[in-house]
C-alpha positions in Angstrom: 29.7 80.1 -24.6 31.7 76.6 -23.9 35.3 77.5 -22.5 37.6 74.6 -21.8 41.4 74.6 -20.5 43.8 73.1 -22.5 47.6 72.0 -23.1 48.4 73.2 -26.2 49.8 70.2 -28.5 51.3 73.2 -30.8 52.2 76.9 -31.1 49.2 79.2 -31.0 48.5 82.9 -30.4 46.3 84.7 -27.8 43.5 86.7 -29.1 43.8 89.4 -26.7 47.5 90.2 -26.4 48.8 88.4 -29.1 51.8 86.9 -27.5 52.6 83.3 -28.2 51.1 80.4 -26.5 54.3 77.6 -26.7 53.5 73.7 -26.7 52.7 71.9 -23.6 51.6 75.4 -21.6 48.0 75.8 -20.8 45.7 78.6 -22.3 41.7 78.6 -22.5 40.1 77.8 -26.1 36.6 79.9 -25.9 33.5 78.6 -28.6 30.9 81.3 -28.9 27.9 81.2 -30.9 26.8 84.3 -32.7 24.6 85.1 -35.7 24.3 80.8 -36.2 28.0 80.4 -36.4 30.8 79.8 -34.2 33.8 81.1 -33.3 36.8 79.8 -31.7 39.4 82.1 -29.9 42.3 81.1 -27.6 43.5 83.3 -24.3 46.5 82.9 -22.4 45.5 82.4 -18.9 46.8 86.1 -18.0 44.2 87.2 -20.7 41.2 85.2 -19.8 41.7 86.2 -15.9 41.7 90.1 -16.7 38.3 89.2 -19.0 36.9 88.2 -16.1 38.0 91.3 -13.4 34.5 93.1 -14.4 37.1 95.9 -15.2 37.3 94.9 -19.0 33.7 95.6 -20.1 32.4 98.6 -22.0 28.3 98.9 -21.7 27.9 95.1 -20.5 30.1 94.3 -23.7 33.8 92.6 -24.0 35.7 93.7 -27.3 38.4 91.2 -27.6 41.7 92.8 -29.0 40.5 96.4 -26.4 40.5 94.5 -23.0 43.8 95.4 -21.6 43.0 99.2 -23.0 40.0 99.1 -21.3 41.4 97.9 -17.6 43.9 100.8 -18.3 41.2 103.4 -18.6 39.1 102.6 -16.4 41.3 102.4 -13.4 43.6 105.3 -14.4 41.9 107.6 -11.8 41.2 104.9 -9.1 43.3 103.0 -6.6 42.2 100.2 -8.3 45.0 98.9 -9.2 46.1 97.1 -5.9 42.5 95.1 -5.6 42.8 94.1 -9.1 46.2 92.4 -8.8 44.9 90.6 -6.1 42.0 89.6 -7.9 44.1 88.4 -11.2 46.6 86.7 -8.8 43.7 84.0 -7.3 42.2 84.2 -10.6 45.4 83.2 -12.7 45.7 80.5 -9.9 42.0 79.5 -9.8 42.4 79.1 -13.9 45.3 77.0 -13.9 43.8 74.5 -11.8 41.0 74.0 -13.9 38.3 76.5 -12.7 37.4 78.4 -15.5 34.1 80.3 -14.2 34.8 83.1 -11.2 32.9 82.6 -8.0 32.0 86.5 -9.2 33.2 88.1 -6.5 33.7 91.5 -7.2 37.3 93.4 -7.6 36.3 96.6 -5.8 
């Protein structure tokens, strides 16, 4: 996996949320390499933050497209919620200044 931040030059949409990514604002293009071939997908930063809470993954997997559904369920019976706003409010930051990997600290 090779992610890299990047000023987008035209209009593009995220692959999680769908919402558009306008010229000149910053979102993370993602290459993965599966099965010998690879993929490109784009994230708004919002997006690639909330990948990265540990609260988007099913069984060690991501399912891009689920992510947001997934955060939902699994902190619909915690008090979550709180820890992992403060989490996607550093991580948002830590993203826009160009550090794309976590130092993995956890959200609970």
């Amino acid at each position: 996996m090779n992610a890299a931040l990047i000023a987008a030059r035209k209009t593009h949409r995220c692959c999680e949320c769908r919402s558009q990514i306008d010229p000149g604002t910053c979102y993370v293009r993602e290459a993965v390499k599966s099965d010998g071939t690879v993929d490109t997908n784009k994230f708004c930063v919002r997006c690639y933050a909330l990948m990265q809470s540990g609260e988007a993954d099913v069984d060690g997997c991501i399912f891009i497209g689920d992510v947001r559904n997934n955060v939902r369920e699994s902190l619909r019976n915690t008090n979550g919620w709180k820890k992992l706003l403060a989490f996607m409010r550093k991580r948002v930051a830590g993203i826009r200044a160009g550090q794309l990997r976590p130092p993995y600290e956890s959200v609970s």
